[in-house]
N, C-alpha and C positions, 0 to 999 in steps of 0.2 A: 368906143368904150365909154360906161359912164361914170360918173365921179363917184357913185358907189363903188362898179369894179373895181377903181383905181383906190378907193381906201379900203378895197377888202383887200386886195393881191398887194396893198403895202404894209396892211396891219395884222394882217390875220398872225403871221409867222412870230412876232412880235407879241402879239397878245399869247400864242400858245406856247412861248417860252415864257410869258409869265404867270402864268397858270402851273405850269408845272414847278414854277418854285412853293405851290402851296399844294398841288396835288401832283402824283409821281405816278399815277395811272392815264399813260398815253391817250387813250382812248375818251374815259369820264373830260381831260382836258381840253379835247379837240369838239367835245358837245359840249361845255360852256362856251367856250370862245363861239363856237355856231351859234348858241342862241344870243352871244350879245350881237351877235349879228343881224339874225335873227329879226331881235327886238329892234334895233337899229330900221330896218328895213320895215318892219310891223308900222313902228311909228310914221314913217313916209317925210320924217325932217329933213332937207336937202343938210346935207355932210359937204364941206369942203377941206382937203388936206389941210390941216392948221393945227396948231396946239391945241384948242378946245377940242376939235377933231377926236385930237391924242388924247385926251379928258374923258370928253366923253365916254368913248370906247375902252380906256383902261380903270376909270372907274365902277363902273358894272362889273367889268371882267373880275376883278377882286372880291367886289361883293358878291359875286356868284360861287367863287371860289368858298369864299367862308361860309356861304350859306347851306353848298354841300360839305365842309367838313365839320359844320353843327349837324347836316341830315344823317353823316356817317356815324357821328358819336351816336348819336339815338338808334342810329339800326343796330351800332356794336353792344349797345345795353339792350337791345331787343332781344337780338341773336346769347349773350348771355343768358339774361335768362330765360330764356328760350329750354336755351340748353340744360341750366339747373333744373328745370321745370322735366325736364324730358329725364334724366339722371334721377330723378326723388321719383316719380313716376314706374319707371324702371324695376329701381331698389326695389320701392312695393309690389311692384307685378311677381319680381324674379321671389322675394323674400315669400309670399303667400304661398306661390309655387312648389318651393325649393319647402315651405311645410306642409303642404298635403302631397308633394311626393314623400318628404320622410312618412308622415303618416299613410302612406299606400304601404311603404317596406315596412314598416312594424307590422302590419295587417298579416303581411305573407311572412312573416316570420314567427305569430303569433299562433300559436293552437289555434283551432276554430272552436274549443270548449269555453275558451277564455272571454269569448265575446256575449256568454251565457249568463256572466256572471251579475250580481245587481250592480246597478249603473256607482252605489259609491265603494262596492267593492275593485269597478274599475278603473274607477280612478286614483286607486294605489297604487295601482300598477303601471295602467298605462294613465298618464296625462291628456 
């Protein structure tokens, strides 16, 4: 086994209970804790169990953490107005709608002589 294995199967469990003191989705915590691994392993630094060890690896782990719960706030203001954007959108689609159906029913409830009339005679009537 090599002294990587031996500080992942001693750290991993450790860092992913500290991950989830800042994030509470099981899964988003078990992919930071992998990539400070990850990264650990990218860089090819010989690791030996030790306090800097422990440093090392729970420093990252933190910064990772808050770096996705700044990525979360920016998606939650995304997805906001997202949504406002898609509501106002909406309102005018339904609201245009909701008036050239009214104006289809006044059509069919209007004489057909009515629609003969001069255009500012019809607009006393109809709007």
């Amino acid at each position: 086994m090599t002294d990587f294995d031996r500080i992942f199967l001693k750290y991993h469990h450790p860092l992913f209970l500290y991950t989830l003191k800042f994030i509470e989705d099981e899964s988003e915590a078990l992919d930071l804790v992998q990539d400070v691994f990850l990264s650990a392993w990218e860089h090819g630094q010989p690791l030996k169990i030790d306090d800097q060890t422990k440093a090392y690896l729970f420093t990252p782990t933190k910064n990772n953490c808050f770096n996705y719960i700044r990525h979360q706030k920016i998606v939650r203001k995304f997805e906001q107005h997202a949504a406002h954007q898609l509501k106002e959108t909406e309102a005018s689609y339904y609201q245009s709608g909701e008036k050239s159906l009214i104006k289809k029913e006044r059509r069919r409830y209007v004489p057909p002589y009515f629609f003969m009339l001069y255009a500012s005679e019809n607009q006393i009537f109809y709007p």
